[in-house]
C-alpha positions in Angstrom: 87.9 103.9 62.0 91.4 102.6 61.7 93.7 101.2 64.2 95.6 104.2 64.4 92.7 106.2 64.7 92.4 104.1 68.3 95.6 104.2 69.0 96.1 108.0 69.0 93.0 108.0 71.4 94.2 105.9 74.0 95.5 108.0 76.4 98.9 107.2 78.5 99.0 106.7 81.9 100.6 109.3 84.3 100.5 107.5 87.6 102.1 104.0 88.3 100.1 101.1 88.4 98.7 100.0 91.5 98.6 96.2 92.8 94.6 95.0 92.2 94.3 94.8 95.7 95.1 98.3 96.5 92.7 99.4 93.8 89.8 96.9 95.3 90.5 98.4 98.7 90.4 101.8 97.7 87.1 100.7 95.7 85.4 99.2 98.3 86.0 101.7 101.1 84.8 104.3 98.8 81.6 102.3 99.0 81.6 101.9 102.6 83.1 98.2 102.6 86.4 97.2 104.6 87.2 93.6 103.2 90.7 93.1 103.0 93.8 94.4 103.9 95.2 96.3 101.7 93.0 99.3 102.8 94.7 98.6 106.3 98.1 99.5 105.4 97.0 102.1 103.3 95.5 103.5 105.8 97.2 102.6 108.7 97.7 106.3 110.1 93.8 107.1 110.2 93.5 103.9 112.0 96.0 103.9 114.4 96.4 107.5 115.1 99.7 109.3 114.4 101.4 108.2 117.9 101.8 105.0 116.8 101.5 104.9 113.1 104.8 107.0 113.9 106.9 104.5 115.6 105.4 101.5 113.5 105.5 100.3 110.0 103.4 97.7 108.5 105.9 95.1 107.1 102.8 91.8 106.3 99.4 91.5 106.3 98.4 88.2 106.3 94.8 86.6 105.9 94.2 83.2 107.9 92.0 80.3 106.9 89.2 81.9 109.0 89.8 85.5 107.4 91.3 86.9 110.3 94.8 89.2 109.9 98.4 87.9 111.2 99.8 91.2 111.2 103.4 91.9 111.0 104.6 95.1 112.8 108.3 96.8 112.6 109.2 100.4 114.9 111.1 102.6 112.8 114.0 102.0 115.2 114.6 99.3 118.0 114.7 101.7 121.1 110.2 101.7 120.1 109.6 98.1 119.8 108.9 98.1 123.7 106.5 100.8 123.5 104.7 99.0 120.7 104.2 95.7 122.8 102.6 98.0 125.4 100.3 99.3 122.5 99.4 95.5 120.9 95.5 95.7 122.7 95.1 99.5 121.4 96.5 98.6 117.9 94.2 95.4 118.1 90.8 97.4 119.5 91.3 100.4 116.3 91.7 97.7 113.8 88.6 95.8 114.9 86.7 99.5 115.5 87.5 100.1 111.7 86.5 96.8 110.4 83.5 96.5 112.7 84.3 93.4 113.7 86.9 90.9 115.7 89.2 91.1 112.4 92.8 90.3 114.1 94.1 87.1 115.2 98.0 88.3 116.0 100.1 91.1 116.1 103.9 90.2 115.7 106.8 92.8 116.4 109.7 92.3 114.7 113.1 94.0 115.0 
């Protein structure tokens, strides 16, 4: 078999690529495992609910020294970042309920 017999076979791709770490998140909750957090702003409407996955956006994820999340929150407009401090112990308790365990250090809202 040639090369260009291989090359013809080689399919393209249709989709654009996806970081690794989305891919491994996707991978491992397909398996039952939430590990890291790209899975978290992927799914950050199923974990959340749609009240605040509404007003919010996910702008950082990041992972401290004890693999705990520093997450980094932005309302879709000013008049909601209020309303979102209120919600920091509900967005902190569905988090940990998806990860199954005390997962989040910090919440931060920015502006």
């Amino acid at each position: 078999m040639s090369n260009q017999d291989k090359q013809q076979k080689i399919e393209k791709r249709n989709t654009r690529p996806q970081t690794l770490a989305a891919s491994f998140g996707s991978l491992m909750s397909a398996l039952g495992y939430n590990v890291n957090g790209a899975d978290l702003s992927e799914n950050w409407c199923n974990i959340v609910g749609n009240e605040i996955a509404n007003i919010s956006n996910v702008v950082a994820i990041k992972t401290t020294r004890n693999k705990k999340f520093n997450i980094v929150l932005r309302p879709v407009s000013p008049a909601f970042a209020l309303e979102l401090s209120y919600k920091v112990n509900d967005i902190t308790n569905s988090i940990n309920n998806y990860y199954g365990s005390n997962r989040v250090e910090k919440i931060t809202i920015r502006k």
